[in-house]
C-alpha positions as CSV (number, residue, x, y, z in Angstrom):
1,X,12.7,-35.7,-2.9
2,X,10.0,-34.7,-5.4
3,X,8.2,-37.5,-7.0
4,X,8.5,-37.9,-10.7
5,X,5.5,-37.8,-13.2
6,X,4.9,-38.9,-16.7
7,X,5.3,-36.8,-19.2
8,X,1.8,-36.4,-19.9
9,X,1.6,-34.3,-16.7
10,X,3.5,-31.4,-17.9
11,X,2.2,-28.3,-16.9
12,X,-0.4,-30.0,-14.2
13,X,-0.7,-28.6,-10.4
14,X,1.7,-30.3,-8.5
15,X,-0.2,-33.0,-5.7
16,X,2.6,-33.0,-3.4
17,X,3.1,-29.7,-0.8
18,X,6.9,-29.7,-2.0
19,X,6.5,-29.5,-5.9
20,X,6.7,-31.7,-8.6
21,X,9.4,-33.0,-11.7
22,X,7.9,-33.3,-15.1
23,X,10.3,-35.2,-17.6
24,X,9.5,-33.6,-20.9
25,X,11.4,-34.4,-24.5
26,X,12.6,-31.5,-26.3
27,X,13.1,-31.3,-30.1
28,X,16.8,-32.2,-29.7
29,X,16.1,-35.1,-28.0
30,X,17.6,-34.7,-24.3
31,X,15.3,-34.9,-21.6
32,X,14.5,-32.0,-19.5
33,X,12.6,-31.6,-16.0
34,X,10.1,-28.7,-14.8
35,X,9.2,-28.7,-11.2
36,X,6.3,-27.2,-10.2
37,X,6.7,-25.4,-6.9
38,X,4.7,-23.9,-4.3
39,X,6.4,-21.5,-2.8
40,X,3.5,-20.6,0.4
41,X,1.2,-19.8,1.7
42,X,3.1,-20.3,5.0
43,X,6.7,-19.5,4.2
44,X,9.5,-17.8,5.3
45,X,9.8,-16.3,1.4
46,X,6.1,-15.2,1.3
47,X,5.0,-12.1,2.7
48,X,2.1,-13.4,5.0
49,X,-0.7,-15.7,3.4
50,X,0.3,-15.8,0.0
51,X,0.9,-18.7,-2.5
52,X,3.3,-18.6,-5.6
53,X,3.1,-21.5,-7.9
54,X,6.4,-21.8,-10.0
55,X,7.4,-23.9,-12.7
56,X,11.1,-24.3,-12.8
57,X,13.5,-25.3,-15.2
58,X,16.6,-25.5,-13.6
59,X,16.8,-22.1,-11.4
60,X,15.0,-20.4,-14.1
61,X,11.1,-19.6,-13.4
62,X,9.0,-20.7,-16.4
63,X,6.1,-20.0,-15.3
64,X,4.6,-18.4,-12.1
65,X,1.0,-17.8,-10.5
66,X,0.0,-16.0,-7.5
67,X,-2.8,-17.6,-5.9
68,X,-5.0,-15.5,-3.4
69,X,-7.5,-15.5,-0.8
70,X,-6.1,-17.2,2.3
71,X,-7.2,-14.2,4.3
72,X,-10.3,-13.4,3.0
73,X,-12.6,-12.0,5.3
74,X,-15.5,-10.5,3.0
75,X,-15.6,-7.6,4.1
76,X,-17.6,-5.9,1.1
77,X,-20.2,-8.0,2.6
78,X,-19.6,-7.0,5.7
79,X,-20.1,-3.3,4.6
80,X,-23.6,-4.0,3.7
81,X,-25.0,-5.2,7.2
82,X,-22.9,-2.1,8.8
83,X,-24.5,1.5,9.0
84,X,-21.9,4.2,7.5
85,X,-20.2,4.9,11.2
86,X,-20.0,1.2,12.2
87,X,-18.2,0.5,8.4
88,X,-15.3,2.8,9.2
89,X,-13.8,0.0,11.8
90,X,-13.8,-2.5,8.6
91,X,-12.1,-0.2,5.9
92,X,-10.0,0.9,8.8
93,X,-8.5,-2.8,8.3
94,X,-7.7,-4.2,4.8
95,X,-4.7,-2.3,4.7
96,X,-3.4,-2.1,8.2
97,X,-0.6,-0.1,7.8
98,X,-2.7,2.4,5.7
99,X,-5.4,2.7,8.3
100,X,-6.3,6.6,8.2
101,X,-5.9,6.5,4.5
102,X,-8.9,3.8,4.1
103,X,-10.8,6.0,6.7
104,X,-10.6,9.0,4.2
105,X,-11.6,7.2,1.4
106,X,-14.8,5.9,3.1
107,X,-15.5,9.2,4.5
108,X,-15.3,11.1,1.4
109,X,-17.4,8.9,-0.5
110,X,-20.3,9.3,2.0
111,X,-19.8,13.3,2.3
112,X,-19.7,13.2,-1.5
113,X,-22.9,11.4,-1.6
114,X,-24.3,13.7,1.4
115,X,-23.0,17.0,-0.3
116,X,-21.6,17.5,2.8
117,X,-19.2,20.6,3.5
118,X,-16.3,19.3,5.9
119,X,-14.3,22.2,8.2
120,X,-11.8,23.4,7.4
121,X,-9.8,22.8,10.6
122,X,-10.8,18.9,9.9
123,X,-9.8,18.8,6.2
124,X,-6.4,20.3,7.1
125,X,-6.2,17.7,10.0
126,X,-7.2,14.9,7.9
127,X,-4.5,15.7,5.3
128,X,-1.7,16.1,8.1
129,X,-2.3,12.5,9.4
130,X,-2.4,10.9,5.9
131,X,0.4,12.1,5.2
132,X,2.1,11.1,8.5
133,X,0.8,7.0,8.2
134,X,2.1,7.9,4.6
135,X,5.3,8.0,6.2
136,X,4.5,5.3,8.8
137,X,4.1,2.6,6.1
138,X,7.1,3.9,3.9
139,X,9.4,3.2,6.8
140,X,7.7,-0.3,7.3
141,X,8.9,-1.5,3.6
142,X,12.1,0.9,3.6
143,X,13.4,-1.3,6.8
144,X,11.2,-4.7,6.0
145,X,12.8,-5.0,2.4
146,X,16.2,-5.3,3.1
147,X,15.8,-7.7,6.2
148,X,14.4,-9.7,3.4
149,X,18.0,-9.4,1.4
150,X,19.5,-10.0,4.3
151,X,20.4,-7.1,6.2
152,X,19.3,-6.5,9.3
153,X,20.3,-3.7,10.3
154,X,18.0,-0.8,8.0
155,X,14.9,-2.4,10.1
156,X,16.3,-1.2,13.3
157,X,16.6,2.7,12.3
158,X,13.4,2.5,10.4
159,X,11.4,1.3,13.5
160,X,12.9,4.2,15.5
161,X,11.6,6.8,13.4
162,X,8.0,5.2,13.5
163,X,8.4,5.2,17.1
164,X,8.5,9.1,16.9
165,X,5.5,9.4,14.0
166,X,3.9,6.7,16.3
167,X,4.2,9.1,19.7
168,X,1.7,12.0,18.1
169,X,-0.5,9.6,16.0
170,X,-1.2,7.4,19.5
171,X,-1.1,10.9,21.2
172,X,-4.8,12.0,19.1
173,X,-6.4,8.8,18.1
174,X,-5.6,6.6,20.9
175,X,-4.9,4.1,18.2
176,X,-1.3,2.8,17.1
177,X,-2.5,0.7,14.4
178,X,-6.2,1.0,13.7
179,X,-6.5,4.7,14.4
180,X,-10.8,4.8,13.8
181,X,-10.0,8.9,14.7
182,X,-11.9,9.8,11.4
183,X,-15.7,10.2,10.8
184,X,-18.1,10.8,8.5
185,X,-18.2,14.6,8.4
186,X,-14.7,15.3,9.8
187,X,-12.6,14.1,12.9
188,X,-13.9,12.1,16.3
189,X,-12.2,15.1,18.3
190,X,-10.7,18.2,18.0
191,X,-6.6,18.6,18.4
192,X,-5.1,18.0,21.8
193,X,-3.0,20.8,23.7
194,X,0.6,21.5,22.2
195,X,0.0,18.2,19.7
196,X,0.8,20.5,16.9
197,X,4.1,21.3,18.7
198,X,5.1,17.8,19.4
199,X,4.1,16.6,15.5
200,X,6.6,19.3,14.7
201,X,9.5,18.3,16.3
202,X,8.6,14.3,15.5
203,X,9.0,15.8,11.5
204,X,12.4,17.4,12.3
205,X,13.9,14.2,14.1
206,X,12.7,12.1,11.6
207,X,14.0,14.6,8.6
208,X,17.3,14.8,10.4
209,X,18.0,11.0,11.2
210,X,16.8,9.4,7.1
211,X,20.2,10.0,5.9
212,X,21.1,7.2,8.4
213,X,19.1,4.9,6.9
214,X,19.3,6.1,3.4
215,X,23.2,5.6,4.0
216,X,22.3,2.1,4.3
217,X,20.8,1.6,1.7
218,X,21.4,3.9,-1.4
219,X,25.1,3.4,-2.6
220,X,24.9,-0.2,-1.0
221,X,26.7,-2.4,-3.6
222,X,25.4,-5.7,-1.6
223,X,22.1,-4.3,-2.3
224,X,22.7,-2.9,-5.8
225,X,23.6,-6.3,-7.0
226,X,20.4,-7.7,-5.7
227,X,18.0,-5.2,-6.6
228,X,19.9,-3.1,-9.9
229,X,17.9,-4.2,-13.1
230,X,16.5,-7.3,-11.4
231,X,12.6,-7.6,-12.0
232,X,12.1,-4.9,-14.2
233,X,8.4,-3.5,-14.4
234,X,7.9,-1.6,-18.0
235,X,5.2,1.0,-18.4
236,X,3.0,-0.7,-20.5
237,X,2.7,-3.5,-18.4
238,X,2.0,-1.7,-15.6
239,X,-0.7,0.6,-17.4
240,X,-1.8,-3.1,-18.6
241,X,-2.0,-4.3,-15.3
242,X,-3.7,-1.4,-13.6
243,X,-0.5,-1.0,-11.2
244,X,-0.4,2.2,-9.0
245,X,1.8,4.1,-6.2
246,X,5.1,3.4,-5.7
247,X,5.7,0.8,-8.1
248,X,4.3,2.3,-11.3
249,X,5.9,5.6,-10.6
250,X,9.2,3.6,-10.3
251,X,8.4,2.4,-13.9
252,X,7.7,6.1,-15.3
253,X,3.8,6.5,-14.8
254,X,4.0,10.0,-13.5
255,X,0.3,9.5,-11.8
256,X,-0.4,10.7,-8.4
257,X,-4.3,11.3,-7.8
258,X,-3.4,14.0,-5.0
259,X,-1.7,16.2,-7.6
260,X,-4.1,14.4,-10.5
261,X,-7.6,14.4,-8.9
262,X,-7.2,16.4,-5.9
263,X,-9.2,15.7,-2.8
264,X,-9.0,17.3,0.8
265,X,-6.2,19.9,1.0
266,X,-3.8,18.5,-1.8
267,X,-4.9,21.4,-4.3
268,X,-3.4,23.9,-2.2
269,X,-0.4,21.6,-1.5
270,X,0.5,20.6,-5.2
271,X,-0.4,23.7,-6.7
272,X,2.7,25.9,-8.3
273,X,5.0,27.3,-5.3
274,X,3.5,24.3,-3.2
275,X,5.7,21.3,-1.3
276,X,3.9,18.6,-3.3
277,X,5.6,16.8,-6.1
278,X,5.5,13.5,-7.7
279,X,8.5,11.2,-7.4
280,X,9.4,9.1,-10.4
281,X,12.0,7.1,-11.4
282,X,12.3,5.4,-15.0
283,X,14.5,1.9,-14.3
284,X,11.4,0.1,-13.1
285,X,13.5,-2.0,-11.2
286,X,13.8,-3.1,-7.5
287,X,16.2,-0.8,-6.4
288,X,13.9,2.3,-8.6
289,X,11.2,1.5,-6.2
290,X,13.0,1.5,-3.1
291,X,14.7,4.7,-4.4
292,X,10.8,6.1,-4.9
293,X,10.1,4.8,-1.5
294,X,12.5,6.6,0.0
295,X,12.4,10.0,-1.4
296,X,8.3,9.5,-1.1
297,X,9.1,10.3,3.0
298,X,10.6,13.2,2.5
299,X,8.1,14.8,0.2
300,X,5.5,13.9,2.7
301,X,7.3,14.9,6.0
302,X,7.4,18.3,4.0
303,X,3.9,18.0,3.2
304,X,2.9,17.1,6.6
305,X,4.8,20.5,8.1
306,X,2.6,22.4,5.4
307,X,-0.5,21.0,6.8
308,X,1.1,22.1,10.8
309,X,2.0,25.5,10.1
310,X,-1.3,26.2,8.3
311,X,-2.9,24.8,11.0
312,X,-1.0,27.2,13.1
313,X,-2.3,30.2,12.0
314,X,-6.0,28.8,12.0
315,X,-8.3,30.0,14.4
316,X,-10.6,28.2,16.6
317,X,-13.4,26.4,15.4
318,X,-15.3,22.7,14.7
319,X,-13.7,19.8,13.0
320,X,-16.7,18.1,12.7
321,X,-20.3,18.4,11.2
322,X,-23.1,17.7,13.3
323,X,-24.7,14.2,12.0
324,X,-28.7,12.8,12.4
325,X,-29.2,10.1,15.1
326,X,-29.8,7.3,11.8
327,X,-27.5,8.9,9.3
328,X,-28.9,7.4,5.4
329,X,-27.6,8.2,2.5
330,X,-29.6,9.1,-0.6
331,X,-30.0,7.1,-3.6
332,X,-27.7,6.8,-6.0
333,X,-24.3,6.1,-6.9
334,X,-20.5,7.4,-6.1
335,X,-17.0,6.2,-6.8
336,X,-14.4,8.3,-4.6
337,X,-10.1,7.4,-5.2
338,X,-7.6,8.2,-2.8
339,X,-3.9,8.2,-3.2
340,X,-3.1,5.3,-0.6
341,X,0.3,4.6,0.0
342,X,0.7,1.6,-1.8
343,X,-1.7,3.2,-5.0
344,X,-4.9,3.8,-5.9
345,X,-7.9,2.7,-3.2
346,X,-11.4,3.4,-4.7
347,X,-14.8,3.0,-2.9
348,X,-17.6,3.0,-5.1
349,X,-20.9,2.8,-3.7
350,X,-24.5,2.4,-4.2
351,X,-27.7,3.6,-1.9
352,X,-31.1,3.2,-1.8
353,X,-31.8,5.4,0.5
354,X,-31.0,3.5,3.7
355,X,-28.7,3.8,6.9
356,X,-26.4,0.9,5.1
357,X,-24.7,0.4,1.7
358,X,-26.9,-1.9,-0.8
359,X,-23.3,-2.3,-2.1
360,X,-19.6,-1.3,-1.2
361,X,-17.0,-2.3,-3.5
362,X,-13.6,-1.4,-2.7
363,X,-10.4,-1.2,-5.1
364,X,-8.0,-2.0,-3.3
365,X,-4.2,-0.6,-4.6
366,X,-2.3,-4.0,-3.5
367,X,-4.9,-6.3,-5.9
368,X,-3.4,-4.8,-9.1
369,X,0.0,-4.9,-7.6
370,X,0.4,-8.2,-6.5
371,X,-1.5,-9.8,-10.0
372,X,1.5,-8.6,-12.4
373,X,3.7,-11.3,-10.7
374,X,2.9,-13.6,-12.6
375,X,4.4,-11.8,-15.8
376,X,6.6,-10.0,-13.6
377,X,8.8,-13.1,-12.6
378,X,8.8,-15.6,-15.4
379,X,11.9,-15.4,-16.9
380,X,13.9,-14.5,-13.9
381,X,15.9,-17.0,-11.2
382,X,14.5,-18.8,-7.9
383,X,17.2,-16.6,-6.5
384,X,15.6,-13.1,-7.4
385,X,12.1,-13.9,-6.6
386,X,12.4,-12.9,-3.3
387,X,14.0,-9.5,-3.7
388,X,11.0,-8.8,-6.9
389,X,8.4,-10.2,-4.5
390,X,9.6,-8.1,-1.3
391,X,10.0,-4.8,-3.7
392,X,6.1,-5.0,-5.1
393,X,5.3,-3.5,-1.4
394,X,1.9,-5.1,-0.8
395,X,-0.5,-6.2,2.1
396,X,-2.5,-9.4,1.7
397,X,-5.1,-8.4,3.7
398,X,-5.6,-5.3,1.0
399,X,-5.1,-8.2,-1.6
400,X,-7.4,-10.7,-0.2
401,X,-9.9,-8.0,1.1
């Protein structure tokens, strides 16, 4: 049981693992109690190495605080002791189920910097397989989240169809996790025989098998109860928080930085007549960003058959620029955004003129997402905390950094 304070502790960290009970006096004279509980950082309600401090009256959450850094590994520190090849393997890592997408971002910012001109075989390529992890980490939430509701079963068909994304990403990179296939100046190596082929018919399984998990899932009333206006996310607080992807779209922030800010072949692909589009919702709720997830694969399995037919009627030719022994950067300055699965992911970096960053600060998308929590879930029940934590779609090593 959780050991009683005086009053005077109200509000104080709790000392026990557990939690605490603070007896407070209210102006009507009855004597209430506020636990402080620690919900983490090992815990079967916390998605990895997390902490959530709660202050509880009752099954109502007073007050709640996430507290980070469990898994930091500085690696913006890291960046600076790495040349710009070796630094790919450490971007490649804070999001590991956005792999190829941190890739990009490093290797645009260094192009950027270079004025480098990429192929256009490469830039196509490059935009296929974002695209297809796009995918790859929707499916890992879309099945994750509702094991965390307590159903089992949407994990199941979710893994199957990232077994068949899996297949052609393995198939190129060698990689199923850490892919490291990208490089400064386009791709490691140029497309294996009949790989366009087999991407192709990966899209149309997984196209033709969602509506088996989406019948699941949307329409569920089990689910509706525990996700339908629970942990609603309004605009302004998200614009106030600096949120991003998924979950700000869900609130009504129609913001998308391949349509917005385009970068490799998204102008072509957002443009009018193109398969790009933003998906939005305006509930800003758990089940509105499930719902964005969701529809979020299919716009980028369409996108990603784009990117295979153009690369179709390409002809032969480099996906890769020819790079100096001791590749340095000049000096200056650069800040380079990608539209990361899970929001924004920003490099900006400064170079004197050497073969490493003098400094590499990333912006990472789940940061932002994961530091609204605290405003996000006061007010709401012990009992909803786990379906608004499990719906803000986050990794802590992309947190922690």
């Amino acid at each position: 049981m959780p050991a009683a304070t005086p009053a005077a502790d109200a509000g104080r960290p709790a000392s026990s693992p557990s939690g605490s009970v603070t007896a407070t006096v209210g102006a009507s004279g009855f004597t209430t109690t506020d636990m402080v509980l620690n919900i983490g950082p090992q815990h079967p309600a916390t998605h990895g190495v997390l902490r959530l401090r709660l202050t509880l009256d009752g099954e109502l959450i007073k007050h709640a605080e996430p507290i980070i850094g469990y898994m930091h590994r500085g690696a913006e520190k890291l960046f600076e002791v790495r040349d710009y090849r070796q630094i790919m393997v450490l971007a490649n890592r804070h999001d590991w189920l956005s792999a190829f997408s941190n890739e990009i971002g490093v290797a645009l910012t260094v192009e950027r910097m270079l004025g480098m001109d990429v192929p256009e075989r490469a830039t196509w390529t490059r935009t296929l397989l974002a695209e297809l992890n796009r995918v790859l980490n929707h499916l890992m939430f879309a099945g994750s989240y509702p094991l965390e509701l307590g159903a089992i079963t949407p994990i199941f068909y979710s893994f199957r169809e990232r077994e068949e994304l899996q297949a052609v990403m393995e198939e190129i990179s060698g990689g199923r996790m850490h892919y490291m296939f990208s490089r400064v100046g386009g791709l490691r190596d140029d497309l294996p025989a009949g790989w366009l082929h087999r991407v192709e018919q990966a899209i149309a399984a997984v196209r033709g098998r969602m509506p088996e998990l989406e019948s699941l899932l949307l329409g569920n009333e089990i689910l509706q109860a525990r996700t339908r206006g629970v942990g609603v996310l309004s605009t302004a607080t998200a614009k106030g928080y600096g949120v991003t992807g998924p979950i700000a779209r869900a609130s009504g922030l129609d913001v998308d930085l391949r349509r917005d800010q385009p970068y490799l072949a998204y102008g072509e692909l957002f443009a009018d007549g193109g398969p790009g589009r933003v998906v939005t919702r305006i509930a800003g709720d758990c089940e509105a960003r499930l719902e964005v997830l969701l529809e979020q694969i299919h716009v980028s399995l369409d996108l990603a058959q784009a990117c295979v037919d153009r690369l179709r009627s390409m002809p032969a030719g480099p996906v890769n620029v020819k790079l100096p022994k001791v590749l340095k950067v000049p000096e200056g300055t650069e800040y380079v955004a990608t539209e990361n699965p899970l929001g924004f992911n920003g490099y900006y970096l400064v170079s004197r003129g050497d073969k490493t960053p003098w400094r590499l600060k990333l912006r990472s998308a789940s940061f932002n997402n994961v530091a609204v929590l605290g405003e996000l879930l006061e007010g709401t029940l012990v009992a909803d905390m786990v379906a608004i934590l499990g719906s803000m779609f986050f990794v802590v090593g992309d947190i922690d950094r």
